[in-house]
C-alpha positions as CSV (number, residue, x, y, z in Angstrom):
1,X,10.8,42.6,19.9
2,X,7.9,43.7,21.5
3,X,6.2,40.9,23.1
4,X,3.6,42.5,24.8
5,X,2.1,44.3,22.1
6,X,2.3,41.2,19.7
7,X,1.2,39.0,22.6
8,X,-2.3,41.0,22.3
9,X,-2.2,40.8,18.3
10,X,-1.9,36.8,18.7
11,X,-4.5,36.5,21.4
12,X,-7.2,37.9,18.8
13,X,-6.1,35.3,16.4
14,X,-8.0,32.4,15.3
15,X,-5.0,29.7,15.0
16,X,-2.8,28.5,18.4
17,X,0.1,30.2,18.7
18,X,3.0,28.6,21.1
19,X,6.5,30.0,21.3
20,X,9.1,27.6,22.6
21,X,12.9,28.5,23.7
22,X,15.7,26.8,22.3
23,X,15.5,24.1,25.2
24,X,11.9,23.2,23.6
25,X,10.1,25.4,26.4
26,X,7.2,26.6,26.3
27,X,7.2,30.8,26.7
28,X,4.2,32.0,25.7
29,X,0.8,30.3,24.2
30,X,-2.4,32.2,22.8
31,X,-6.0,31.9,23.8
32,X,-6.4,30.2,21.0
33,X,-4.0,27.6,22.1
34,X,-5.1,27.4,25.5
35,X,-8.8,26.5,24.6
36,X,-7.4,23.8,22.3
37,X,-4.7,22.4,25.3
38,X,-8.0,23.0,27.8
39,X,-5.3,24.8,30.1
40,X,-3.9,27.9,31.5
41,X,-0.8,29.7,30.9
42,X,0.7,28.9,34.3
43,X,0.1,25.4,33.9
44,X,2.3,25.6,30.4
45,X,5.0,28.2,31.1
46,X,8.0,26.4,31.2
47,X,6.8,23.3,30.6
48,X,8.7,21.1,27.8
49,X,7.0,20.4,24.6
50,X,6.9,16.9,25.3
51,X,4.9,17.4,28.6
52,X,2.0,19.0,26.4
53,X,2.1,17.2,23.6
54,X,2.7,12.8,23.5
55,X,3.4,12.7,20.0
56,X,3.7,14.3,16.8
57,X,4.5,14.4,13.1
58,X,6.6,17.7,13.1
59,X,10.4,17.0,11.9
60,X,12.2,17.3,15.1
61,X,15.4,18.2,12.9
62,X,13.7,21.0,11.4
63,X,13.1,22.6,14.5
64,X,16.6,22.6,15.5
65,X,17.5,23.8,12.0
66,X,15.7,26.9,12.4
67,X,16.9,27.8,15.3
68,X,20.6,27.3,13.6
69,X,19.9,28.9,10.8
70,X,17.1,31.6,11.7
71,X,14.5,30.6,9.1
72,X,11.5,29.4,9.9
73,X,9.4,26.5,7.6
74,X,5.9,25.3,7.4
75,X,4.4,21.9,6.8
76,X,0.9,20.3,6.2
77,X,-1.7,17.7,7.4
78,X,0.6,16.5,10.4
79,X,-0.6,14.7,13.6
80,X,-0.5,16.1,16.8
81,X,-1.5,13.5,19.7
82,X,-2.6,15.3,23.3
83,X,-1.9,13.4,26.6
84,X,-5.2,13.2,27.1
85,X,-4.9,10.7,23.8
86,X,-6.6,13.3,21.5
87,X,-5.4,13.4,18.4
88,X,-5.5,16.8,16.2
89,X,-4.5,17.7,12.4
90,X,-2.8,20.7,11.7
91,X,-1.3,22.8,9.4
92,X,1.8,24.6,10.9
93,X,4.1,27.3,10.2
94,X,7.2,28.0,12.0
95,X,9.0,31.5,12.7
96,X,12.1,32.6,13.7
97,X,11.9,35.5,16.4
98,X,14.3,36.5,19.6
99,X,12.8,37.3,22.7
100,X,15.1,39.8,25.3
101,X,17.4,38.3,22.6
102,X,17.0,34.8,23.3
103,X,16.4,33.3,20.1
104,X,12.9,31.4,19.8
105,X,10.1,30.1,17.9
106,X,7.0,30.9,17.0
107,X,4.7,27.6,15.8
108,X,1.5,29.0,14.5
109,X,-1.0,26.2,14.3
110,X,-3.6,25.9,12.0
111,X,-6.3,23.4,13.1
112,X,-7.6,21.2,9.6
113,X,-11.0,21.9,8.7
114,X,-13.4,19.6,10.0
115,X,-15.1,19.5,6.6
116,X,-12.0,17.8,5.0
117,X,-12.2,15.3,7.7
118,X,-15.9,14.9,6.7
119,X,-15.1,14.1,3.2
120,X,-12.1,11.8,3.5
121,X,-14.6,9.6,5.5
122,X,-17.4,10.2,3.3
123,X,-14.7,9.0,0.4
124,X,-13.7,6.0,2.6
125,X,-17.0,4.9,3.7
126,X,-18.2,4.9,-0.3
127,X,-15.0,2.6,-1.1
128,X,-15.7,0.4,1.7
129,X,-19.3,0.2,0.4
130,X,-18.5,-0.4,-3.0
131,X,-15.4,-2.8,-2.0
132,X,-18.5,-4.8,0.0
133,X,-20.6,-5.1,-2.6
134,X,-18.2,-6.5,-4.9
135,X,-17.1,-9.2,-2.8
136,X,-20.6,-10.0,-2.2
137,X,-21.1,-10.6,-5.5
138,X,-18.3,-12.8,-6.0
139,X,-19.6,-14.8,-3.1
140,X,-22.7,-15.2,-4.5
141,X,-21.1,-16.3,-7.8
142,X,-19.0,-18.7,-6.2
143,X,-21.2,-20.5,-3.5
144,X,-24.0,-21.1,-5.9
145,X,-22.0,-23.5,-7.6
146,X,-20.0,-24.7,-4.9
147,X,-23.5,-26.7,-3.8
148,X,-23.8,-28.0,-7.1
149,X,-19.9,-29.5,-6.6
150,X,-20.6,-30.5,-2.7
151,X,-24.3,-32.3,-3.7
152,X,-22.1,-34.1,-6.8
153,X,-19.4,-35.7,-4.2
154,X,-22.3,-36.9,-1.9
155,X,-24.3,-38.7,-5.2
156,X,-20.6,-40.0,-6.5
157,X,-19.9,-40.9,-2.9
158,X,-23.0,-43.3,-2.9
159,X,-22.1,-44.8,-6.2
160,X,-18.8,-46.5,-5.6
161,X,-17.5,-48.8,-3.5
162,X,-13.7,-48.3,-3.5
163,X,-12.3,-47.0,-0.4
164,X,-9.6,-44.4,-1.8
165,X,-12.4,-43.0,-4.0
166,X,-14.6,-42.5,-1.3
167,X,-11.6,-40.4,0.7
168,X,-11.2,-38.2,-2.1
169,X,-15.2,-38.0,-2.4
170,X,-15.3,-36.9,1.3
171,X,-12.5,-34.6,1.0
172,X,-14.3,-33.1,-1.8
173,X,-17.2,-32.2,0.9
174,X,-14.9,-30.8,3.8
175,X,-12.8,-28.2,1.5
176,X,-16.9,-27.2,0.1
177,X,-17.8,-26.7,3.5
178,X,-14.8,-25.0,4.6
179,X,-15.7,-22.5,1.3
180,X,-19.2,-22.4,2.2
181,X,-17.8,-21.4,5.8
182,X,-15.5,-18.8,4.1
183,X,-18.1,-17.3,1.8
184,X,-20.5,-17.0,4.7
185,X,-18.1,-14.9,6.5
186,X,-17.6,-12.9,3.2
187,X,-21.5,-12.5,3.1
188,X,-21.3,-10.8,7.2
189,X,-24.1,-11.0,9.1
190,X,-27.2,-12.1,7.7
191,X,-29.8,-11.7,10.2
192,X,-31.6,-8.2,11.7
193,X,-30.5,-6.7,14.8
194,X,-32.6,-7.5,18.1
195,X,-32.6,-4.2,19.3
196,X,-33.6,-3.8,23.2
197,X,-32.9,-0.9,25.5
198,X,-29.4,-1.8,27.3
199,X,-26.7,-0.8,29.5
200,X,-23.9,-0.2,27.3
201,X,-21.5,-1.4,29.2
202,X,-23.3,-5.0,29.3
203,X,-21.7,-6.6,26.3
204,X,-18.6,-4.6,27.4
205,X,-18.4,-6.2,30.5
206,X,-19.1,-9.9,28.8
207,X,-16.4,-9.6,26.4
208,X,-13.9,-8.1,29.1
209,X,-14.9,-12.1,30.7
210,X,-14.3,-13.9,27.6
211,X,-10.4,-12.2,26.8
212,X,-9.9,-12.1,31.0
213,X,-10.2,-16.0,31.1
214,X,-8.3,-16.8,27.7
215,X,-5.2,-14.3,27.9
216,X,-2.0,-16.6,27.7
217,X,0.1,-13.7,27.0
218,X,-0.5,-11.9,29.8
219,X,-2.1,-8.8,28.4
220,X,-2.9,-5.8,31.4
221,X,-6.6,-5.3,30.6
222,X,-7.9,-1.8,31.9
223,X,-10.9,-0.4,31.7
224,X,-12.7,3.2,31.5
225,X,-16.3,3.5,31.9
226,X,-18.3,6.7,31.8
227,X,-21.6,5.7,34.2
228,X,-23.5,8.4,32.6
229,X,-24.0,7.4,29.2
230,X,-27.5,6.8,29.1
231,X,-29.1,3.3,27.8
232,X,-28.9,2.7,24.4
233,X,-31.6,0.9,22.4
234,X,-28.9,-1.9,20.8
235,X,-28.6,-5.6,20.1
236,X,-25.9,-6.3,23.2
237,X,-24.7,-9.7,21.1
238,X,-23.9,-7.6,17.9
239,X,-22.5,-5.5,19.9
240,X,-20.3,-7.8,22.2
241,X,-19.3,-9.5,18.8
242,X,-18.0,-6.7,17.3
243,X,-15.6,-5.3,20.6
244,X,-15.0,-9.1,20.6
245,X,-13.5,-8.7,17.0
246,X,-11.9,-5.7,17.9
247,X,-10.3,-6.5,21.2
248,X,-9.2,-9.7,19.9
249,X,-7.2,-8.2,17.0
250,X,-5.5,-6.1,19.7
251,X,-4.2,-9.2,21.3
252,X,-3.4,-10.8,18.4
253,X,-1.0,-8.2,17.6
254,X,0.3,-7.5,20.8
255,X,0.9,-11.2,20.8
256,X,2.7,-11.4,17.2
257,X,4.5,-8.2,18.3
258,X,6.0,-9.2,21.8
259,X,5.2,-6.1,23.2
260,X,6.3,-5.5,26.7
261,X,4.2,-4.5,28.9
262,X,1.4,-5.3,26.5
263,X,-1.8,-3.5,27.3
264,X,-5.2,-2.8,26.1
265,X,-7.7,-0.3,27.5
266,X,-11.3,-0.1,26.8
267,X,-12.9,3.2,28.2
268,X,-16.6,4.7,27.2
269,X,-17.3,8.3,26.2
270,X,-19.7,10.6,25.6
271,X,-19.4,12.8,22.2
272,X,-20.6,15.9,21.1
273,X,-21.5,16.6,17.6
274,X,-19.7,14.0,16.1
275,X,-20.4,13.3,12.0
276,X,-21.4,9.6,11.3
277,X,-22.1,9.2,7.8
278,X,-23.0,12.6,6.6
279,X,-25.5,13.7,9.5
280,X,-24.3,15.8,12.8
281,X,-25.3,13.8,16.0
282,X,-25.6,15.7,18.8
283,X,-25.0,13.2,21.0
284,X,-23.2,9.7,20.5
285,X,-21.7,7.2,22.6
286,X,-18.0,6.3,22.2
287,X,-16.0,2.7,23.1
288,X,-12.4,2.9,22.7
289,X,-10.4,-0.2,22.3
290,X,-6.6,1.1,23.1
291,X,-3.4,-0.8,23.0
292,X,0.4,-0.4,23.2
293,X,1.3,-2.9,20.1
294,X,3.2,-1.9,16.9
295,X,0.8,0.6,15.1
296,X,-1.2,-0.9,11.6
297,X,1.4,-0.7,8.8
298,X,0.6,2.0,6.9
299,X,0.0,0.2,3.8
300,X,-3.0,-1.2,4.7
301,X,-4.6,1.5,6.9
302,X,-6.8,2.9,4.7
303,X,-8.7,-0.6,4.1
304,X,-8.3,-2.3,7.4
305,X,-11.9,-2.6,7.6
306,X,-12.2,-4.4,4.1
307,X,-12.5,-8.2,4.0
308,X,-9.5,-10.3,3.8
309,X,-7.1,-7.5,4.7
310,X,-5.0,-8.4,7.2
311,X,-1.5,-7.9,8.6
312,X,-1.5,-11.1,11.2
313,X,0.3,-13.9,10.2
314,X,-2.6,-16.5,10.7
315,X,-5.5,-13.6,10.7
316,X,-8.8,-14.5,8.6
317,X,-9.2,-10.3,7.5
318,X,-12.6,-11.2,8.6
319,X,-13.0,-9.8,12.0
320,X,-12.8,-6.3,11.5
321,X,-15.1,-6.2,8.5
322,X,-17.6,-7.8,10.6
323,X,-17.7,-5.5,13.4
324,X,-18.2,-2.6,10.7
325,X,-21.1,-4.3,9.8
326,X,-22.4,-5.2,12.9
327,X,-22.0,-1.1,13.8
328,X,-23.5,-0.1,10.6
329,X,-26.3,-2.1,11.8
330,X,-26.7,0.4,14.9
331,X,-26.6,3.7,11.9
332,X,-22.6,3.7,13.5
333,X,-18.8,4.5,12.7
334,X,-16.1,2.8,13.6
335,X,-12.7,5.3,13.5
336,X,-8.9,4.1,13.7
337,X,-6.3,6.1,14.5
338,X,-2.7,4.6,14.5
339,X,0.9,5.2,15.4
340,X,3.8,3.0,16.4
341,X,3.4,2.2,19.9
342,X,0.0,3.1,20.0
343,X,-3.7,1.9,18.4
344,X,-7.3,3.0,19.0
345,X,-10.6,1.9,17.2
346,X,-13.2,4.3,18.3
347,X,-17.0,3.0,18.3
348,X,-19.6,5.2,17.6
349,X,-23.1,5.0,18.2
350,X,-25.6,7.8,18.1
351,X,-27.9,8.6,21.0
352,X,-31.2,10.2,20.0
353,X,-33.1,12.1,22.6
354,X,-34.7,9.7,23.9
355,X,-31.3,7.9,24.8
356,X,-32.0,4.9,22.3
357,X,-29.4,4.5,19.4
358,X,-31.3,5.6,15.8
């Protein structure tokens, strides 16, 4: 074929374009492809695939099928994860071509539209809501008359004399006010947000302390600050509870896991024109809680943020719904983004102009 000339058709194209040899090297990449990798051509020619990219969903034995058989295939909606831990949808489509009559491939890669991403989370976030409020009802339902049962056992306590009877009476009251407990937790966060202007990486920093000085396991805790984000107008102990809930689920399932070398990196952003609930912010903060443990089953990914969902073996399914809320409380997002071997939650929080969270 005529490289050159089709070299300057795929330049003018809007999808990336790479074109690997049989030995998964990389021979040629687009403009396209080069904004998206945030590289140069020397800096990919020759590389192998797996020095670009960390991790993806492609079927590895389709790729060495076409080059057996000469056909190319296409797939949808797979993941592609960056080594610089970005992680990008695409729709591919995969050609068979020979170059000086070396045979080759041709991966056109066509990057998701943003606007699907917009309304899965707009569909997600309207579940989670409606999920809330149901729960909140049933705690309602149930703790009203749990008070009426609990102030019973007290009056029936009073009343009698025999020591067995007042054991059961009393047992009565813990297992009320281990519901009441429970329900509370159900109910999240029932006071406002004492909002002050503060160094982000405060409450960070505090809950960094608190895992540093109760980590039996051992866990390698890094961290990744950006000193430029600006201060944000936030309630730090909201904040510090809900990395606290966050970070502490890492561990737990780094723990449950046995990972080696178990690890969890918190690092701070900034983010460009993120979407958080519908509205474009041109500016939001980011805190990424990362770690090395098994991945979130895939069964309950789509509602790890909804109470009592949990995949620990002794976990409440409390903690993560409560950071949500706490985040909601600062108008924002919390994002997960899972494989085996690797986890992040991603924290947003818009900046307005002024540098103060909305």
């Amino acid at each position: 074929m005529n490289f050159q000339h089709h070299a300057q058709l795929f330049d003018h194209m809007i999808s990336a374009v790479l074109v690997i040899s049989r030995d998964m090297q990389v021979l040629y990449a687009n403009q396209a492809a080069l904004t998206l990798l945030n590289t140069g051509l020397n800096q990919l020619y020759r590389f192998h695939i797996n020095e670009i990219v960390a991790f993806s969903t492609v079927n590895q034995d389709k790729i060495k099928e076409a080059f057996n058989t000469h056909e190319g295939f296409s797939e949808t909606d797979i993941e592609i994860c960056l080594h610089d831990e970005r992680v990008l949808r695409f729709d591919i489509a995969v050609t068979y071509l020979e170059l000086k009559d070396a045979p080759c491939l041709m991966i056109e890669a066509k990057h998701i539209d943003q606007q699907m991403r917009i309304n899965q989370e707009s569909v997600q976030f309207a579940q989670q809501q409606a999920a809330r409020q149901l729960i909140r009802g049933l705690a309602h339902e149930i703790k009203n008359p749990l008070g009426g049962i609990r102030g019973a056992a007290q009056l029936l306590g009073l009343s009698i004399e025999d020591k067995e009877h007042i054991e059961c009476t009393e047992m009565i009251i813990t297992q009320s006010d281990r519901l009441r407990n429970l329900v509370d937790n159900l109910l999240g966060p029932n006071s406002l947000p004492k909002k002050a202007w503060n160094n982000l990486h405060q409450p960070i920093e505090s809950v960094y302390q608190l895992v540093k000085n109760d980590n039996p396991y051992n866990i390698n805790l890094v961290r990744d600050y950006d000193p430029s984000i600006p201060d944000l107008y936030i309630d730090p102990d909201m904040l510090q509870q809900a990395i606290l809930n966050i970070v502490r689920n890492a561990m737990q399932a780094l723990q449950e896991s046995e990972s080696k070398l178990p690890k969890i990196l918190i690092k701070t952003r900034i983010a460009r024109n993120e979407i958080i609930h519908g509205r474009k912010e041109p500016l939001s903060a980011v805190i990424f809680v990362c770690d090395n443990g098994p991945g979130v089953p895939k069964d309950i990914k789509d509602t790890i943020f909804y109470p009592m969902v949990t995949s620990k073996s002794e976990g409440s399914g409390l903690g993560l719904s409560i950071a949500q809320t706490l985040i909601e409380h600062h108008n924002g997002k919390i994002e997960l983004e899972s494989r085996k071997g690797w986890t992040q939650f991603s924290i947003y929080l818009p900046i307005n102009k002024h540098g103060a969270t909305s």
